[in-house]
C-alpha angles and dihedrals in degrees: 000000000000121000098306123097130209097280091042096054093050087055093049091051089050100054092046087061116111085227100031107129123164138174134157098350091061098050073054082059095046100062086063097057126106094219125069105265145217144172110199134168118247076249095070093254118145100228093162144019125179115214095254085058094043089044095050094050099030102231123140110238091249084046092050091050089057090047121092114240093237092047089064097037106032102202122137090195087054102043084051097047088048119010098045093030127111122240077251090072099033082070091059080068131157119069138142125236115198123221105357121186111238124196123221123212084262102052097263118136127229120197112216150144117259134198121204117192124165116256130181089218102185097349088307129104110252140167120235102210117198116195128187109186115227121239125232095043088155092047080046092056096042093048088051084045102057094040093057089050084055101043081053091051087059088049104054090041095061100031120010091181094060093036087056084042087055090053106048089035082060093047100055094040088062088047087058092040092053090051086056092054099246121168129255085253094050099042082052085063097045084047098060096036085062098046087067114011086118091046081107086069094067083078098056115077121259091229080073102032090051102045111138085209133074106276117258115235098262087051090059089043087059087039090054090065099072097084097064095032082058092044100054088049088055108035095088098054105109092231127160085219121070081241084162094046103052101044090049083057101040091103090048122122139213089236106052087256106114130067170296088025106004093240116189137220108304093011082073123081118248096224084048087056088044089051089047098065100036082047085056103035099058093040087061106047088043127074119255132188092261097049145359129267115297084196112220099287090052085052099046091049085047086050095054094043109032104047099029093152100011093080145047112278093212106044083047086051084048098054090049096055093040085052095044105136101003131130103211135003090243097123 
């Protein structure tokens, strides 16, 4: 069985059923779960806690009604799956996501499971959300952070240029991050993710990665596969952060036009927009085999030039304020 428990499994089975409406008498239910529990609409609107989910977070319930589902679970799997679906989908309900990051009142983050079914909940359509929150979330930081140590070691090993390029790439994407007014949870992701979002380039030759020419077309094509390759060496590690997820997107573009699967606007992660630019911007300012230094204000101008479309307004407004007076986007 998985975490569900009895109760749990005979609600579940409720709200899947085509005439299944509830109301008052099923947040009556859901104090007697095992599992943190929620009724939201497909919208992202709180229309229900039960006290193990309010104690747990620490809201209070008229607190919890004013907050936005995916500011209290920040997933976005899960803000995709509820929050930018169609009542079409809604209706392919139930599914399990593993190890979700949930955010208290004070800014704290609990990992859990957590179990989505379709509900009418007063004649509307309407998502239960059971949560069970994972033991050993300490043991869970430290062992990301470790891996990703590691993962910087092999790096640096291999390529201390790219390794150097990781680190200041993850600086100044904090940097970026902080303008915008992340979090410190938030800024944490978008740190690791740095750190390694080139580890997939340990796979292509040096012979490619260090040409002091432009690339030739089947070069690139070899060069486009890091992200993936990155990602599949990253994708097992138990992390709160979509670590994976944001380095595979890090080379996508607001138009449709990056890679490796040509991903558009909202479809992209904000930390992987975030990543982008930083990734660009100090390219660009730094010497590679192919050309000298353009230096930051050569960058910035080229930022504001060469990818007008192609990347976030606001996380561009925001490199260039982070960056205000400064000589180089060595941070």
């Amino acid at each position: 069985m998985s975490f569900f428990d009895q109760t749990s499994l005979l609600l579940s089975r409720l709200a899947t059923s085509p005439c299944s409406e509830v109301g008052e008498g099923f947040e009556l239910l859901l104090e007697f779960v095992s599992e943190l529990a929620m009724v939201a609409t497909m919208g992202g609107s709180i229309l229900f806690a039960n006290s193990k989910m309010l104690e747990a977070t620490g809201y209070l319930a008229a607190e919890l009604a004013k907050t936005p589902v995916d500011d209290l679970i920040i997933s976005p799997l899960f803000r995709t799956l509820l929050i930018e679906n169609s009542e079409a989908a809604w209706r392919e309900l139930p599914l399990f996501l593993m190890s979700q990051p949930i955010r208290t009142r004070e800014g704290q983050t609990l990992i859990g499971d957590l179990a989505i079914a379709p509900l009418l909940y007063k004649s509307k359509p309407a998502v239960m959300l059971l949560v069970k929150p994972t033991e050993g979330l300490q043991e869970m930081y430290q062992d990301v952070a470790t891996r990703i140590q590691a993962f910087g070691a092999l790096i640096e090993e291999r390529d201390p240029g790219t390794a150097s390029h990781q680190r200041r790439v993850s600086a100044l994407a904090m940097l970026i991050g902080r303008e915008m007014g992340l979090d410190r949870y938030d800024l944490q992701g978008i740190q690791y993710a740095g750190l390694v979002h080139d580890i997939g380039k340990m796979a292509i030759p040096p012979t490619i990665l260090n040409q002091p020419r432009s690339l030739t077309e089947l070069e690139f094509e070899v060069i486009k596969k890091h992200p993936q390759t990155a990602y599949e060496m990253l994708k097992d590690i138990a992390s709160p952060w979509p670590i994976a997820e944001i380095v595979l997107q890090h080379h996508e573009r607001e138009d449709g036009s990056g890679y490796p699967r040509g991903l558009t606007g909202d479809r992209i992660l904000l930390s992987a927009k975030i990543l982008a630019v930083a990734d660009i911007v100090e390219a660009t300012a730094s010497d590679r085999p192919y050309r000298p230094a353009l230096g930051l204000h050569g960058a910035l101008r080229e930022l504001r030039k060469g990818y007008v479309g192609r990347l976030d307004e606001k996380v561009v407004k925001a490199c260039h304020s982070a960056l205000k007076g400064r000589s180089s986007p060595v941070v």
